[in-house]
PDB file with one MODEL, atoms N, CA, C and O in Angstrom:
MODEL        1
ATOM      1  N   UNK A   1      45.535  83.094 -36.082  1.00  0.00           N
ATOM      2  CA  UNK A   1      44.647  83.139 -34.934  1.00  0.00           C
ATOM      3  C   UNK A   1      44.592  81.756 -34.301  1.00  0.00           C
ATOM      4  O   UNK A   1      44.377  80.739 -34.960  1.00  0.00           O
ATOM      5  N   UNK A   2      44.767  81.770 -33.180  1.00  0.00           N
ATOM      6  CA  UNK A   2      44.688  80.629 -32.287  1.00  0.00           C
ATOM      7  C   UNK A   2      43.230  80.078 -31.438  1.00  0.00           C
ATOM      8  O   UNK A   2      42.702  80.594 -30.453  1.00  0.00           O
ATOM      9  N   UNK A   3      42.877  79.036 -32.091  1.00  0.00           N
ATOM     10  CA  UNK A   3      41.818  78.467 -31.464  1.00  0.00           C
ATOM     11  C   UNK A   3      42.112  77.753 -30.611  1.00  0.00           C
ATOM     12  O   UNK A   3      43.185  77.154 -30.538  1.00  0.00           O
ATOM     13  N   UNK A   4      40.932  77.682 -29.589  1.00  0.00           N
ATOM     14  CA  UNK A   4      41.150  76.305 -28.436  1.00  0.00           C
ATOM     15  C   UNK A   4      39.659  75.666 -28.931  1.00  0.00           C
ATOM     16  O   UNK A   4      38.631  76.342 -28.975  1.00  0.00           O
ATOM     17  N   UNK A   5      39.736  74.338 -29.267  1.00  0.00           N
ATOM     18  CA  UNK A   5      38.808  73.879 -29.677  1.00  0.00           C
ATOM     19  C   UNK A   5      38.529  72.155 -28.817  1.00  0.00           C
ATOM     20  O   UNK A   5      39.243  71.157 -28.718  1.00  0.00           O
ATOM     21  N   UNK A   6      37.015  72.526 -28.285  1.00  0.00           N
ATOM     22  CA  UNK A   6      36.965  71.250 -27.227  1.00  0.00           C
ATOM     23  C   UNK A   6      35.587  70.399 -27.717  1.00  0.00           C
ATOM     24  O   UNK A   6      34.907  71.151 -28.416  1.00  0.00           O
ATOM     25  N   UNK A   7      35.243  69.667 -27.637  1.00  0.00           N
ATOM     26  CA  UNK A   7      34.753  68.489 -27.910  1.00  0.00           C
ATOM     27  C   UNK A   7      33.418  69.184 -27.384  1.00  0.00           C
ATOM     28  O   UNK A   7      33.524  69.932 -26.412  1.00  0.00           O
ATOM     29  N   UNK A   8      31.761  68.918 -28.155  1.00  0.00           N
ATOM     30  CA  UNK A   8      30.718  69.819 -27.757  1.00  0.00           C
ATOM     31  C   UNK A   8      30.144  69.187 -26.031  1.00  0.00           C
ATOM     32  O   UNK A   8      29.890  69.703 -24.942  1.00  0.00           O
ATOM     33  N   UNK A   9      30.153  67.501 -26.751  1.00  0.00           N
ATOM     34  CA  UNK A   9      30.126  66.307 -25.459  1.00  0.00           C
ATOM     35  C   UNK A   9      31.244  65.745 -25.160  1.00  0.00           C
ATOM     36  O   UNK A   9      32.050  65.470 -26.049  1.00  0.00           O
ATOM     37  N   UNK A  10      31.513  65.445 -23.705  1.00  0.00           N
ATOM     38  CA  UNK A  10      32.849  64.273 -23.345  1.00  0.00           C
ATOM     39  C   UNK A  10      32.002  63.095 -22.858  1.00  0.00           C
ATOM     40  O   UNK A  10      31.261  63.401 -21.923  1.00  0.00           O
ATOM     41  N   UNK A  11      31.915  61.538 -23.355  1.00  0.00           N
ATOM     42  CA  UNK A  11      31.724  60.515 -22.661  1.00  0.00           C
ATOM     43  C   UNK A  11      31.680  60.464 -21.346  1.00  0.00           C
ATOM     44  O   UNK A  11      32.652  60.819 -20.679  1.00  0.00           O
ATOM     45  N   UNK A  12      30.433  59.970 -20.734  1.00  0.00           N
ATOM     46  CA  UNK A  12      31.510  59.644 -19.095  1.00  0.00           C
ATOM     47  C   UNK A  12      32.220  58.755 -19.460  1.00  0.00           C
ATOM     48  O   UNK A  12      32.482  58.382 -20.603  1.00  0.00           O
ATOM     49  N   UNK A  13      32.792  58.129 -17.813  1.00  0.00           N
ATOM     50  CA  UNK A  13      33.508  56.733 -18.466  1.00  0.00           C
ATOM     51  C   UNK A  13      32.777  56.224 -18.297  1.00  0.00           C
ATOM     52  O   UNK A  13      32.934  55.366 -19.166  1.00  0.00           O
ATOM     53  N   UNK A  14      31.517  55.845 -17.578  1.00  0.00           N
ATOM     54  CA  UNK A  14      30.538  54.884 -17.370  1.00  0.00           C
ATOM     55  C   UNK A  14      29.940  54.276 -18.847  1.00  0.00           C
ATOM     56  O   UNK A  14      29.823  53.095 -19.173  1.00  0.00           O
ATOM     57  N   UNK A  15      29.631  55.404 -19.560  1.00  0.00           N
ATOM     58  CA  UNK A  15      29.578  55.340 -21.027  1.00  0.00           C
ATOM     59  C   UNK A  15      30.343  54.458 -21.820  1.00  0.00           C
ATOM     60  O   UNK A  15      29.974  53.702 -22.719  1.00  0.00           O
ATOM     61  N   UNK A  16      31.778  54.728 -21.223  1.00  0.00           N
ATOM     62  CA  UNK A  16      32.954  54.068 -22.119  1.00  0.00           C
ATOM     63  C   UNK A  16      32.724  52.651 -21.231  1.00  0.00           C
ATOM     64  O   UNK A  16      32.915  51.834 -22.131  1.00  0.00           O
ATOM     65  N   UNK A  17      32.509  52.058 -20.340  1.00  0.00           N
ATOM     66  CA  UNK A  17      32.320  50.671 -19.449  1.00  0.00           C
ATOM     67  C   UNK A  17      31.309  50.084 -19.704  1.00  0.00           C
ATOM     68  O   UNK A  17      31.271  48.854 -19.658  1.00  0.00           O
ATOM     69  N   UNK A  18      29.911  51.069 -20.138  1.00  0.00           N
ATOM     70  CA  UNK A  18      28.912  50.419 -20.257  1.00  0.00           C
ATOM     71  C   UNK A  18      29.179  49.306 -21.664  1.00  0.00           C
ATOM     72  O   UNK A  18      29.070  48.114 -21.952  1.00  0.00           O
ATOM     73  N   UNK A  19      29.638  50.752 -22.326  1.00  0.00           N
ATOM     74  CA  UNK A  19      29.957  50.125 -24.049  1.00  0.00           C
ATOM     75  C   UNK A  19      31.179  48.697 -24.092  1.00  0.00           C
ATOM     76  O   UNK A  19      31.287  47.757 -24.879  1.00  0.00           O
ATOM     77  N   UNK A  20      31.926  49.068 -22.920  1.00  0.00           N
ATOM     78  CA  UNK A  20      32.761  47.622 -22.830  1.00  0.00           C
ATOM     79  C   UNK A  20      32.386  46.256 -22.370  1.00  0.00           C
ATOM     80  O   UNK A  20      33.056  45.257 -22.634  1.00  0.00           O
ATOM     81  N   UNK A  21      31.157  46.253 -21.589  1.00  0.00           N
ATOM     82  CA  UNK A  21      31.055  45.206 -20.821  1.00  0.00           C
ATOM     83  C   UNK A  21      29.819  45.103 -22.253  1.00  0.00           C
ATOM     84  O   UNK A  21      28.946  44.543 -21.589  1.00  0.00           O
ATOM     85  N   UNK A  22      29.437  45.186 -23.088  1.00  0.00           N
ATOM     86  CA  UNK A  22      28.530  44.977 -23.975  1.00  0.00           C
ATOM     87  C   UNK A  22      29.446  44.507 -25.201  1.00  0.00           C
ATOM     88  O   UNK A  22      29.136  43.407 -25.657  1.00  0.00           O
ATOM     89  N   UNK A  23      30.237  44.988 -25.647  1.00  0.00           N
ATOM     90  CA  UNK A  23      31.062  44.218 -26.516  1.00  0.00           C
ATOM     91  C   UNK A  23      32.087  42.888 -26.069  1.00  0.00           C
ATOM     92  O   UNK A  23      32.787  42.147 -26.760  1.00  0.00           O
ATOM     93  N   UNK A  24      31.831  42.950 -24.581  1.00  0.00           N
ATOM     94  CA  UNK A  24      32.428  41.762 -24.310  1.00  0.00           C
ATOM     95  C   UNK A  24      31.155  40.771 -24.135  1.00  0.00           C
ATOM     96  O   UNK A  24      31.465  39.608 -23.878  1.00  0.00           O
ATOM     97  N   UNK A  25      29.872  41.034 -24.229  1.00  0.00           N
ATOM     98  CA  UNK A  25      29.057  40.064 -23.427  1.00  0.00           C
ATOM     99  C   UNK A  25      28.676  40.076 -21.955  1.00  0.00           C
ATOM    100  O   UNK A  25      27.854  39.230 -21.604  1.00  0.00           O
ATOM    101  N   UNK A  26      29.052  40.733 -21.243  1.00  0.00           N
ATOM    102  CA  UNK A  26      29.149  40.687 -19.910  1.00  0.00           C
ATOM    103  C   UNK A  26      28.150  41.759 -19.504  1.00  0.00           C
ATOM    104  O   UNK A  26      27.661  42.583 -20.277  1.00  0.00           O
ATOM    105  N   UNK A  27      27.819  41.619 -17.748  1.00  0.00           N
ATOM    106  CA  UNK A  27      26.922  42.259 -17.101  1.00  0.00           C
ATOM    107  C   UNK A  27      27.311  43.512 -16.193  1.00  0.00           C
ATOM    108  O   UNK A  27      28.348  44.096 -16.507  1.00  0.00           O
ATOM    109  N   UNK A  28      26.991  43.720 -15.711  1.00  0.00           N
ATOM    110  CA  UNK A  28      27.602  44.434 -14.631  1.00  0.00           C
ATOM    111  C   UNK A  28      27.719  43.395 -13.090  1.00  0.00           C
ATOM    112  O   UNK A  28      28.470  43.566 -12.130  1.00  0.00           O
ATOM    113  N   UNK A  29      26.782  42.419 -13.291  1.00  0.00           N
ATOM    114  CA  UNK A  29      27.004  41.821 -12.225  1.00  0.00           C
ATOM    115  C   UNK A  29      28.424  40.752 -12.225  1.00  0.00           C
ATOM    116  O   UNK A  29      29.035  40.351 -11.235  1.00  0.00           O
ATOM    117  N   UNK A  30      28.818  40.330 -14.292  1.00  0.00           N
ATOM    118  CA  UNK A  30      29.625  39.880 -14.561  1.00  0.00           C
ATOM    119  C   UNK A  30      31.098  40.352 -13.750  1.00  0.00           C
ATOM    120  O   UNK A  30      31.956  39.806 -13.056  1.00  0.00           O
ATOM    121  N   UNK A  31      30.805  41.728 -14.307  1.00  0.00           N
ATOM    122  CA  UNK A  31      31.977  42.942 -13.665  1.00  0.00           C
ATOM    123  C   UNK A  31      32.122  42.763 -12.230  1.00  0.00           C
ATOM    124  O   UNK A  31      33.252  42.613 -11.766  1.00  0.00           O
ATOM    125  N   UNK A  32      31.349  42.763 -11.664  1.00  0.00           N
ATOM    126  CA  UNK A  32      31.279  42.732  -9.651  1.00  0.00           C
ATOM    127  C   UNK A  32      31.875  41.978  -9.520  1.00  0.00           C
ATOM    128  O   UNK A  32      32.914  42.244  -8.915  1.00  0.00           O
ATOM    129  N   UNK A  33      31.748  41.080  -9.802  1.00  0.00           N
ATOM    130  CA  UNK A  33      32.258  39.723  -9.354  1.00  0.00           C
ATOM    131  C   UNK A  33      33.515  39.155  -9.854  1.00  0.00           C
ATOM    132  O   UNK A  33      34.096  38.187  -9.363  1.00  0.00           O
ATOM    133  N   UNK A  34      33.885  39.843 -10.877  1.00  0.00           N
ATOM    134  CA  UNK A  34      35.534  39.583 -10.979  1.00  0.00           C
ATOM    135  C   UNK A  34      36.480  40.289 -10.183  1.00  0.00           C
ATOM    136  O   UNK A  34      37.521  39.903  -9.650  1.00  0.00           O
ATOM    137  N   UNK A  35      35.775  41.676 -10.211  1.00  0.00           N
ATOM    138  CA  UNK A  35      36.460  42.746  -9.788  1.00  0.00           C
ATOM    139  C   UNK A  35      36.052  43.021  -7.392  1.00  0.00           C
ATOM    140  O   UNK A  35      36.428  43.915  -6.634  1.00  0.00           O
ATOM    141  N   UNK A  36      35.282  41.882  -7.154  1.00  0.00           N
ATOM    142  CA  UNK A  36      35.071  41.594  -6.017  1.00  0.00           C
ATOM    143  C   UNK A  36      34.224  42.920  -5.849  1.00  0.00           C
ATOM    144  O   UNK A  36      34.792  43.669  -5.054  1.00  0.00           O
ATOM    145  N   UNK A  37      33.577  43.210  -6.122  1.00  0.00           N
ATOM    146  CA  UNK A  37      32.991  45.087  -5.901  1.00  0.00           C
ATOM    147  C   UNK A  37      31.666  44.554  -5.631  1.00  0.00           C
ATOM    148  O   UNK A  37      31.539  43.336  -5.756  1.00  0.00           O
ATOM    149  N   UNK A  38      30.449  45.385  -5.213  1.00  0.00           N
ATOM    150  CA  UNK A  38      29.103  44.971  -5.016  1.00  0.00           C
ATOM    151  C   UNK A  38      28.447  45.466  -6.506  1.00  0.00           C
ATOM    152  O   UNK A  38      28.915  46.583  -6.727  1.00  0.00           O
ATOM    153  N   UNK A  39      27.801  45.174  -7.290  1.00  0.00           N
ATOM    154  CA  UNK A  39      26.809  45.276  -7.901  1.00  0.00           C
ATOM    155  C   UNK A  39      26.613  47.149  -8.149  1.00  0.00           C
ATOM    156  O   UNK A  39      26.696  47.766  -9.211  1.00  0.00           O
ATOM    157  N   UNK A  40      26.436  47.492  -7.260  1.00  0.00           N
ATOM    158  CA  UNK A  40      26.566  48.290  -7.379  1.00  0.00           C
ATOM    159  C   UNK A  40      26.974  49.659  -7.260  1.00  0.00           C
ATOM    160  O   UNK A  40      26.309  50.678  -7.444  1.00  0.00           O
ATOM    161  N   UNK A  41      28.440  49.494  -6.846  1.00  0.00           N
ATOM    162  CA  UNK A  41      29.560  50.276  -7.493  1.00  0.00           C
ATOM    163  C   UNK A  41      29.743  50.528  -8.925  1.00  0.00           C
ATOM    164  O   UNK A  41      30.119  51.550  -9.499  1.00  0.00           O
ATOM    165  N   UNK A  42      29.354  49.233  -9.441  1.00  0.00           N
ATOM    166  CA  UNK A  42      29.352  48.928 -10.849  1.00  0.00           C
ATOM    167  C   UNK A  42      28.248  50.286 -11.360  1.00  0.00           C
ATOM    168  O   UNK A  42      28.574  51.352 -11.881  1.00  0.00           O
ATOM    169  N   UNK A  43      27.008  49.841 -11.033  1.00  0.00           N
ATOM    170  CA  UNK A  43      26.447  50.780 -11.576  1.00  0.00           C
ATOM    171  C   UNK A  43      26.102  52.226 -11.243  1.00  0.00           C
ATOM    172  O   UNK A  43      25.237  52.970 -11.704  1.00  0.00           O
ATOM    173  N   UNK A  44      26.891  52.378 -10.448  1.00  0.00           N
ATOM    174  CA  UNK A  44      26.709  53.727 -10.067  1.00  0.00           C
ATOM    175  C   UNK A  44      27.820  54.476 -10.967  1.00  0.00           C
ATOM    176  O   UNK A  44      27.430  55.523 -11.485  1.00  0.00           O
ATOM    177  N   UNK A  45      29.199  54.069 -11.233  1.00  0.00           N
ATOM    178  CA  UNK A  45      29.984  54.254 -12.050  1.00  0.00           C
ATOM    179  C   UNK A  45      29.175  54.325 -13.869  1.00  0.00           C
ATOM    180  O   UNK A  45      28.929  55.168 -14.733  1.00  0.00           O
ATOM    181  N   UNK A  46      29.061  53.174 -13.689  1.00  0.00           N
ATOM    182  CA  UNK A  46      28.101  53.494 -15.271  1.00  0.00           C
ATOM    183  C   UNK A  46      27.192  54.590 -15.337  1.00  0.00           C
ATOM    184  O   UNK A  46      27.258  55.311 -16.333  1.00  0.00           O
ATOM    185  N   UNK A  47      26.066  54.928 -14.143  1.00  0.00           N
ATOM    186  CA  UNK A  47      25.306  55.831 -14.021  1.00  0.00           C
ATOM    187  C   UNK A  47      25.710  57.398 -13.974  1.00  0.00           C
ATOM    188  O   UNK A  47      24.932  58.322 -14.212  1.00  0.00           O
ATOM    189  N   UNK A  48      27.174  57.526 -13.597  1.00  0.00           N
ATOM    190  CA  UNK A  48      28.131  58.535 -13.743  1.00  0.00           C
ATOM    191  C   UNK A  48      27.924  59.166 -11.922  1.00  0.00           C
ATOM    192  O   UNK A  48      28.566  60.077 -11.397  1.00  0.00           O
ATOM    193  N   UNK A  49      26.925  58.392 -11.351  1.00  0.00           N
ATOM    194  CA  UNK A  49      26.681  58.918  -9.594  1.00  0.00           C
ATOM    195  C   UNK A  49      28.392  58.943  -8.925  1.00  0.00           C
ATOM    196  O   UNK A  49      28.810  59.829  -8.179  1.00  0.00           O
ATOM    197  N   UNK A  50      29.031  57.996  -9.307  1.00  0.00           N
ATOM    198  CA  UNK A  50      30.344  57.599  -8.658  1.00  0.00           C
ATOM    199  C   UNK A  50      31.627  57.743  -9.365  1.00  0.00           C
ATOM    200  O   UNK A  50      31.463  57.317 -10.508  1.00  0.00           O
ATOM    201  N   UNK A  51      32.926  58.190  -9.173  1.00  0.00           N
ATOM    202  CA  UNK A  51      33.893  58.712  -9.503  1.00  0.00           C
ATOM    203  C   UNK A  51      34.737  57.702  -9.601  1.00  0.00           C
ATOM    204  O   UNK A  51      35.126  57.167  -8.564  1.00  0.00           O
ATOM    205  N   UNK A  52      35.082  57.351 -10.573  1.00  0.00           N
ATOM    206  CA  UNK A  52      36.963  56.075 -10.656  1.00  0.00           C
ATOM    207  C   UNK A  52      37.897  56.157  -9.887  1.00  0.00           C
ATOM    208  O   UNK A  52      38.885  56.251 -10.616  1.00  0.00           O
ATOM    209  N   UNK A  53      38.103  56.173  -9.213  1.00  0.00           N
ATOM    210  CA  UNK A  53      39.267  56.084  -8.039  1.00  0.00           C
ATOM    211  C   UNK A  53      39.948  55.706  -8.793  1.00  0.00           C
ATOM    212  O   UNK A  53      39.800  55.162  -9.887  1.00  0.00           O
ATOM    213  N   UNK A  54      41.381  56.214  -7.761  1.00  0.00           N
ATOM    214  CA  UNK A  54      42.888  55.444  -8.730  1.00  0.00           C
ATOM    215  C   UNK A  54      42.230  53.957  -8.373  1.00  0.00           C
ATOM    216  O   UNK A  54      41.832  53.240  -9.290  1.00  0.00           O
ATOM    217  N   UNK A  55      42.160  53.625  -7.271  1.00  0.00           N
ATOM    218  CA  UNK A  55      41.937  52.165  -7.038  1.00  0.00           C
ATOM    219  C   UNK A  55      41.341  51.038  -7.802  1.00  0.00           C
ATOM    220  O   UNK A  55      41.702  49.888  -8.051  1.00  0.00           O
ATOM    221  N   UNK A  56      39.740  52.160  -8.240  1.00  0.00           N
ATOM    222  CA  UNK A  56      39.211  51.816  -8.978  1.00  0.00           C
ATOM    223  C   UNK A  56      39.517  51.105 -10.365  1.00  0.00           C
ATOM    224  O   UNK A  56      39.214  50.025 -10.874  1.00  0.00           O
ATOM    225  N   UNK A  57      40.321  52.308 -10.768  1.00  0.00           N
ATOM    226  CA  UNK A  57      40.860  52.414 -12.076  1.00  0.00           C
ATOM    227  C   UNK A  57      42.083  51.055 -12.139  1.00  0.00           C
ATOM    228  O   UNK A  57      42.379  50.732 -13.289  1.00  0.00           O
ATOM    229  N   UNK A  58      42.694  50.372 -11.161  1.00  0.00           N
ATOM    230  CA  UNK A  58      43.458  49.780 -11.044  1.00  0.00           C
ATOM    231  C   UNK A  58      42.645  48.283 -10.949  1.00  0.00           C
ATOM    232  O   UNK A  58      43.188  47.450 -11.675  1.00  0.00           O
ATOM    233  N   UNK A  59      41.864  47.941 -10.460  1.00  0.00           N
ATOM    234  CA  UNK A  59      40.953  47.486 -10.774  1.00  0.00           C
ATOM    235  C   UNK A  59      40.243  47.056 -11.985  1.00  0.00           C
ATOM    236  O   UNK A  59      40.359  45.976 -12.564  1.00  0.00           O
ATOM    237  N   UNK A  60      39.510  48.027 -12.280  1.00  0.00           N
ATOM    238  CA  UNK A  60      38.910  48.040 -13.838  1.00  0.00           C
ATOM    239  C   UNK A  60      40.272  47.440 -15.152  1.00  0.00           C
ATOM    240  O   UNK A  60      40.030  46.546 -15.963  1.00  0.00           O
ATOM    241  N   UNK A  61      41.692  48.212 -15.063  1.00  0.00           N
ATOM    242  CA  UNK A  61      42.155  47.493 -15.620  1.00  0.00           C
ATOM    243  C   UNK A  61      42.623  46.096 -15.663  1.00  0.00           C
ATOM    244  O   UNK A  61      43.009  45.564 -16.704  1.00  0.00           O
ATOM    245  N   UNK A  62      42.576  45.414 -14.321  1.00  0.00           N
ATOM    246  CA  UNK A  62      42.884  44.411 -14.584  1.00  0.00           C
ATOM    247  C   UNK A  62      41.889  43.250 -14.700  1.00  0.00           C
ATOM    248  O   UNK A  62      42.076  42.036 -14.623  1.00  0.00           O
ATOM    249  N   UNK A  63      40.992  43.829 -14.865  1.00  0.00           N
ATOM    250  CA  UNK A  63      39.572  42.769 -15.152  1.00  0.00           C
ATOM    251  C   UNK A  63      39.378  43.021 -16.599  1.00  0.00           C
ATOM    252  O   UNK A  63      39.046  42.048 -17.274  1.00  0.00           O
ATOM    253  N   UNK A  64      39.540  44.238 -17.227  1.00  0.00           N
ATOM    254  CA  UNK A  64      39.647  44.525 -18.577  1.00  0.00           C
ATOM    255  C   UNK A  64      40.505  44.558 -19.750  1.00  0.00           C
ATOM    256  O   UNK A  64      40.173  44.803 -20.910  1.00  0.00           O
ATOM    257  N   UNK A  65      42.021  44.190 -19.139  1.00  0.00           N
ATOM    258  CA  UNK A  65      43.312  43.941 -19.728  1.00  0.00           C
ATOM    259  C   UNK A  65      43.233  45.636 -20.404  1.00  0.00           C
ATOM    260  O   UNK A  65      43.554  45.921 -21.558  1.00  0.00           O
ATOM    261  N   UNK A  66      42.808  46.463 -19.527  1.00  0.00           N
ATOM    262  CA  UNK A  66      43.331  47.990 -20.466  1.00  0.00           C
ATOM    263  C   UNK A  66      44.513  48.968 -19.300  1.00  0.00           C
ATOM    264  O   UNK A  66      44.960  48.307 -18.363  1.00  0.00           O
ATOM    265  N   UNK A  67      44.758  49.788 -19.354  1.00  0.00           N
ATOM    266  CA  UNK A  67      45.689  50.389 -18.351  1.00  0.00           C
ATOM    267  C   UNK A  67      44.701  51.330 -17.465  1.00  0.00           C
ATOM    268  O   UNK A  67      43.641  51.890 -17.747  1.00  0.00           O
ATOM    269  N   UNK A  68      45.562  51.268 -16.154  1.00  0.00           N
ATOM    270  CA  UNK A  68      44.587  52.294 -15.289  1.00  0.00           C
ATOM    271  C   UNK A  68      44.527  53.627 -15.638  1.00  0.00           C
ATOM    272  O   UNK A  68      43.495  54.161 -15.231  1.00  0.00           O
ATOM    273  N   UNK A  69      45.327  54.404 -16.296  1.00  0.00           N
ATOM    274  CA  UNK A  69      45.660  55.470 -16.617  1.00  0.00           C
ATOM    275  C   UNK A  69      44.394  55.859 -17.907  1.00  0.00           C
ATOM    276  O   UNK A  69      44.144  56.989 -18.326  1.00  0.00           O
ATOM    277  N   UNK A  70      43.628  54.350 -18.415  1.00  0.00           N
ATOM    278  CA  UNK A  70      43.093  54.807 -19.506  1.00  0.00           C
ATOM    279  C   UNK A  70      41.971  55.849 -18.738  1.00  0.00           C
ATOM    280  O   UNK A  70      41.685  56.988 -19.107  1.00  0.00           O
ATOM    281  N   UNK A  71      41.257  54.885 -17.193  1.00  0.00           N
ATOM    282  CA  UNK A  71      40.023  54.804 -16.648  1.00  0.00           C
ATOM    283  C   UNK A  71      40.612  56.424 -15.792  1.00  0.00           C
ATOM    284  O   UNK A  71      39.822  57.339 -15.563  1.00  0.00           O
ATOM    285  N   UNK A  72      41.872  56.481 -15.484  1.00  0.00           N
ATOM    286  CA  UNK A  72      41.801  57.900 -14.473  1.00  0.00           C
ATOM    287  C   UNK A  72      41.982  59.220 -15.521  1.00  0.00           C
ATOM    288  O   UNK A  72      41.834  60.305 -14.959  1.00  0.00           O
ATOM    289  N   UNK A  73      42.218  59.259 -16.655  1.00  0.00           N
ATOM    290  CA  UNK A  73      42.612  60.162 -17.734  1.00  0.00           C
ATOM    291  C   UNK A  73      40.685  60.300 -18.331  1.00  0.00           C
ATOM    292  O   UNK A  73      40.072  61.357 -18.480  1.00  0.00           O
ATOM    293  N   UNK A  74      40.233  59.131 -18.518  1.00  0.00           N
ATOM    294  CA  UNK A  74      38.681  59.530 -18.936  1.00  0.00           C
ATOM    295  C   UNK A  74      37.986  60.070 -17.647  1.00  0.00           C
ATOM    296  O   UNK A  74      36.878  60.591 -17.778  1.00  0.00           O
ATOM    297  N   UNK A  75      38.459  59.998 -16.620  1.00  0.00           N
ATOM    298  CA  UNK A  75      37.653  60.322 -15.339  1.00  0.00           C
ATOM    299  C   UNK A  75      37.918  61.532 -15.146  1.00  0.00           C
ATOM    300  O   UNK A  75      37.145  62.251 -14.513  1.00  0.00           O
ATOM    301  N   UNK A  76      38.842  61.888 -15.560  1.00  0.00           N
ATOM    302  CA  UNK A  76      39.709  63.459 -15.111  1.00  0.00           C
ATOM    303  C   UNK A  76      39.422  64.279 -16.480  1.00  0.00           C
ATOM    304  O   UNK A  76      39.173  65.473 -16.320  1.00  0.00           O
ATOM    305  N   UNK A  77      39.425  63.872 -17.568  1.00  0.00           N
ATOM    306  CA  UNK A  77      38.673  64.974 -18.759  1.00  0.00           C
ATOM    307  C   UNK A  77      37.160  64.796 -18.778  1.00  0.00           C
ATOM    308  O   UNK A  77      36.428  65.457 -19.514  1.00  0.00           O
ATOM    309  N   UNK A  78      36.629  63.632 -17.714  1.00  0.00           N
ATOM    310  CA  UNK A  78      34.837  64.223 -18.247  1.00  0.00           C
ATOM    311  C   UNK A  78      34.925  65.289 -16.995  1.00  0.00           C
ATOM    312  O   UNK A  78      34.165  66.250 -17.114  1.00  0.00           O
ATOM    313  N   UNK A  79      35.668  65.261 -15.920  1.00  0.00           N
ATOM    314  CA  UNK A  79      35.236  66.118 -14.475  1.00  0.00           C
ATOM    315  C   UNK A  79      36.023  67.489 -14.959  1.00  0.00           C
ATOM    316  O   UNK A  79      35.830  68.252 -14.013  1.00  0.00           O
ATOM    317  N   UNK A  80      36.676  68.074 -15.774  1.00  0.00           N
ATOM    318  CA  UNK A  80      36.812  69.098 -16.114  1.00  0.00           C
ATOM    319  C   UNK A  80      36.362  69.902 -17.069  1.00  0.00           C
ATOM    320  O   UNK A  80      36.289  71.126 -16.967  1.00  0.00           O
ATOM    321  N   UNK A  81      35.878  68.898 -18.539  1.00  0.00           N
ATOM    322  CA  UNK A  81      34.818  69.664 -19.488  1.00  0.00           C
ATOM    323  C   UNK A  81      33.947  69.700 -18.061  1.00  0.00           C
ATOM    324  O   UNK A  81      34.094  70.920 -17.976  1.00  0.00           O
ATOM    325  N   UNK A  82      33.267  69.425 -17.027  1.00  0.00           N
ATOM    326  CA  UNK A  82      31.599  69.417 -16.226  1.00  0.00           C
ATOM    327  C   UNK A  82      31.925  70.724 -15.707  1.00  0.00           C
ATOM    328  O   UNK A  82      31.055  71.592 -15.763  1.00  0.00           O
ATOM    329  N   UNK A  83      33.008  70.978 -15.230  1.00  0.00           N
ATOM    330  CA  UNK A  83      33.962  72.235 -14.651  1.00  0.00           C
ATOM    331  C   UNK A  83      33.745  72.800 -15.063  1.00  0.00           C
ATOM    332  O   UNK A  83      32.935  73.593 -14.582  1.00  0.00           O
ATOM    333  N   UNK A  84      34.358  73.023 -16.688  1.00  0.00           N
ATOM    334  CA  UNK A  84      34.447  74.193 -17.741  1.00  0.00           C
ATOM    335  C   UNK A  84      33.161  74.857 -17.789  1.00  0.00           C
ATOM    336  O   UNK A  84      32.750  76.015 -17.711  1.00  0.00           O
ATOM    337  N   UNK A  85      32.583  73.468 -17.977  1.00  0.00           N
ATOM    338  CA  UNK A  85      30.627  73.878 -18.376  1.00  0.00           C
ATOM    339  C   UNK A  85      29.929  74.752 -17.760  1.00  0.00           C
ATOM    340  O   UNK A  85      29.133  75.610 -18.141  1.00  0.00           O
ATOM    341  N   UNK A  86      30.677  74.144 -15.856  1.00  0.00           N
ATOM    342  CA  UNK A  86      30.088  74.840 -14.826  1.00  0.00           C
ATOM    343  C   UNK A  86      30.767  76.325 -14.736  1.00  0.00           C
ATOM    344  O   UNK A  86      30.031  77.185 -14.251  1.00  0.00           O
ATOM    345  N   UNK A  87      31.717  76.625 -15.029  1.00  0.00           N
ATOM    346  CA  UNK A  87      32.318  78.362 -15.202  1.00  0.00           C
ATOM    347  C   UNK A  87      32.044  78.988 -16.483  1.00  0.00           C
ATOM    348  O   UNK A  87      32.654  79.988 -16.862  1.00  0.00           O
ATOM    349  N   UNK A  88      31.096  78.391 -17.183  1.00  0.00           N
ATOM    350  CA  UNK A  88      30.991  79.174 -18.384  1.00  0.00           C
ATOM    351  C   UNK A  88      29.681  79.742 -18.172  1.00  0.00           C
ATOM    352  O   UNK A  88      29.345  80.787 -18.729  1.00  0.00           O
ATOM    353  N   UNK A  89      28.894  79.069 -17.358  1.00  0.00           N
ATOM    354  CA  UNK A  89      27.499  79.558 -17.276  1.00  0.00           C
ATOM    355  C   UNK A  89      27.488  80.517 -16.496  1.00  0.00           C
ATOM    356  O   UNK A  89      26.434  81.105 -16.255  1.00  0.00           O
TER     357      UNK A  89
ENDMDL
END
């Protein structure tokens, strides 16, 4: 028998950024300002109000030394478990 088995919660990524800019020490205003963004882009992304753009995501990696693909792959599995969630009800 074949299960499909999915995760009960998915992180946002804001979740996964919040938790990064905290193990680095840094703010969100830290973040703005490398990444030239206002304040709050930053936190609207953390807040989950705002979506990662590829741009974004191109961005975020290079202020974070991680790949953009990490930030558009977490952006694209929390907006489809929200999907799933939303056609199951």
């Amino acid at each position: 028998m074949s299960q499909n088995l999915a995760p009960a919660r998915v992180p946002t990524p804001g979740k996964i950024l919040s938790r990064e800019l905290e193990a680095r020490g840094w703010t969100q205003k830290d973040l703005a300002e490398i990444m030239d963004r206002p304040v709050q882009t930053i936190n609207e992304i953390i807040r989950g109000s705002k979506q990662i753009t590829p741009e974004t995501a191109i961005e975020l990696s290079q202020a974070l030394g991680t790949s953009p693909e990490f930030w558009t792959n977490l952006e694209a599995k929390y907006r489809l478990h929200i999907a799933g969630k939303e056609i199951d009800s």
